[in-house]
C-alpha positions as CSV (number, residue, x, y, z in Angstrom):
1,X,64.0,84.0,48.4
2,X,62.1,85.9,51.0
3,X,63.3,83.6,53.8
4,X,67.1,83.8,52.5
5,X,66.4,88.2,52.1
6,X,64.9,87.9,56.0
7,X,67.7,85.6,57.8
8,X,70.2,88.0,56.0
9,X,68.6,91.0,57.5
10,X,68.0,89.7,60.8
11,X,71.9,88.1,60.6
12,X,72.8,92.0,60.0
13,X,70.6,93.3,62.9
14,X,72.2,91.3,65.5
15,X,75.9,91.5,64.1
16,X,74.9,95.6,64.5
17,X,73.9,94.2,68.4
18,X,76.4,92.6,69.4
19,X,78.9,95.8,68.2
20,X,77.4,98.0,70.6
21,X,79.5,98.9,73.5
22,X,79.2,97.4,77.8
23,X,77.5,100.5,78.3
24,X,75.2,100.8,75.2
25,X,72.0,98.5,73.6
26,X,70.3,97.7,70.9
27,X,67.6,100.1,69.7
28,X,65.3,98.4,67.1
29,X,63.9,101.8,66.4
30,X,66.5,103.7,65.8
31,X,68.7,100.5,64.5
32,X,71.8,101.7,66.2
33,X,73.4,101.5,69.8
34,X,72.4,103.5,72.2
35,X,74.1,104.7,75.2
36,X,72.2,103.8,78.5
37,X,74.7,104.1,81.2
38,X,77.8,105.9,82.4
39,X,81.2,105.3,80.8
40,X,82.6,102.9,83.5
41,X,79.3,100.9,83.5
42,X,78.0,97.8,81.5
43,X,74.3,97.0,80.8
44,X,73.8,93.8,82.9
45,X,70.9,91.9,80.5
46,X,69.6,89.4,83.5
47,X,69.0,92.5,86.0
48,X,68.6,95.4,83.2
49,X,70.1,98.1,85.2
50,X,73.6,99.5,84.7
51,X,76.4,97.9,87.2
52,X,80.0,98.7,87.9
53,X,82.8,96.0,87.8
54,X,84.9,95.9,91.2
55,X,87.8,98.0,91.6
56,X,90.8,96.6,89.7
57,X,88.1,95.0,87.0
58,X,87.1,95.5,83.6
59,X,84.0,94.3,82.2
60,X,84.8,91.6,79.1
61,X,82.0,91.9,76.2
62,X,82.8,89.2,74.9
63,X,82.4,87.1,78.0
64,X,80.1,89.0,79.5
65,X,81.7,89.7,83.1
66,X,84.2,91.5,84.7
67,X,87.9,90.5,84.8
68,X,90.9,91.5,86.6
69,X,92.8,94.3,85.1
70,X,96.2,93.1,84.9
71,X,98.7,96.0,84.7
72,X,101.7,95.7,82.5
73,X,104.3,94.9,85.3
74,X,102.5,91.6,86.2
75,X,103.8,90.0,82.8
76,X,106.8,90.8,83.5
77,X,109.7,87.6,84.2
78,X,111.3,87.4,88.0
79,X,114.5,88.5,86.5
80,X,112.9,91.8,84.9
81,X,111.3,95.1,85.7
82,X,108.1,96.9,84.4
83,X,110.0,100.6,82.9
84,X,107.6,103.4,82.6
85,X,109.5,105.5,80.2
86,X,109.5,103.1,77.4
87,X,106.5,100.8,78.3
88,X,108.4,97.6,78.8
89,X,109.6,95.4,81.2
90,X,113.3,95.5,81.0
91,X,116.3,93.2,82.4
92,X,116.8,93.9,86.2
93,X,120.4,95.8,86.3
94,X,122.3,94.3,89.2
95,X,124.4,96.7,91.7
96,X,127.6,95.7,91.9
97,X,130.2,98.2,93.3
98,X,133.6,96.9,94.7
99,X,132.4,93.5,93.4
100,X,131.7,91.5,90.5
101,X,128.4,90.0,88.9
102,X,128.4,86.1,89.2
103,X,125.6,83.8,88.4
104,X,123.0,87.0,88.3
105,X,124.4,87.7,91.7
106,X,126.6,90.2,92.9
107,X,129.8,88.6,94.7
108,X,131.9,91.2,96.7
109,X,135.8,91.0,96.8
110,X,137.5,90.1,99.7
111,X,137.2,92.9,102.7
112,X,133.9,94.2,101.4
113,X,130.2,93.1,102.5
114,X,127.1,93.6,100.5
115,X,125.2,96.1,101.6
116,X,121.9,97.5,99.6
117,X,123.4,96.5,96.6
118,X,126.7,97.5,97.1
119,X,129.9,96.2,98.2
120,X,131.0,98.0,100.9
121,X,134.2,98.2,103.1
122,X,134.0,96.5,105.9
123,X,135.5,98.2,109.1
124,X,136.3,95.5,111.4
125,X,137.9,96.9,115.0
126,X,139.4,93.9,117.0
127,X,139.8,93.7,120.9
128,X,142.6,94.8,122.8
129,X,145.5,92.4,122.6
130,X,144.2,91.4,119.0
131,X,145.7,92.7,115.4
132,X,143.6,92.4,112.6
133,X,145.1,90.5,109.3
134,X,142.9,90.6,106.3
135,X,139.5,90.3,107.8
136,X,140.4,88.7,111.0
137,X,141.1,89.1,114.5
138,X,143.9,87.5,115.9
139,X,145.9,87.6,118.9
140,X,149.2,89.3,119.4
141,X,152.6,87.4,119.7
142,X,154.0,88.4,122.6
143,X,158.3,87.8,122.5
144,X,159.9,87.8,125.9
């Protein structure tokens, strides 16, 4: 019964260890965490100093090592954006002015170019002795 009343207690003691925080250990005094190193800093066990993860890092307890950060526009698909507002990535909105939306792309109507996401008039000026006819130059009939 003791040995059953013993692995229960020491069970409890390192559940209570292994809640402590990066930045915390173990007292067996006190038998509670204690804080041993700034905020942004985990208690490195092999070296038993306090370290920093890299920039763009966060330390993983239960790995035990830093990982990359990733920020919430990285999961977002090709076709969508990362919107601050309502922390989601939405559906990319398409620009289509003086056009129309075809196969996720924006197709302009005839006489118009795309243009920073816009269809936009295009001014064509021809040489002299040329007339332009829709969208292209072409020479003048002379009749004698």
């Amino acid at each position: 019964m003791k040995k059953f009343i013993l692995i229960i207690l020491l069970s409890f003691i390192l559940s209570q260890k292994n809640k402590c925080k990066p930045n915390e250990i173990y007292n067996e005094e006190k038998k509670s965490c204690v804080e041993i190193c700034k905020n942004d800093e985990y208690f490195n066990n092999v070296t038993s100093t306090c370290e920093k993860c890299d920039e763009g890092e966060k330390y993983n307890q239960d790995k035990k090592k830093c990982e990359e950060v990733k920020k919430p526009e990285d999961k977002c698909k090709p076709n969508e954006v990362w919107n601050a507002r309502i922390k989601r990535c939405v559906k990319k909105q398409i620009k289509c002015r003086n056009g129309k939306i075809v196969g996720g792309k924006c197709v302009c109507q005839y006489g118009y170019q795309l243009k920073g996401g816009e269809c936009k008039k295009i001014i064509k000026r021809c040489r002299p002795g040329y007339v332009l006819i829709g969208n292209k130059c072409v020479k003048m009939k002379i009749n004698h």
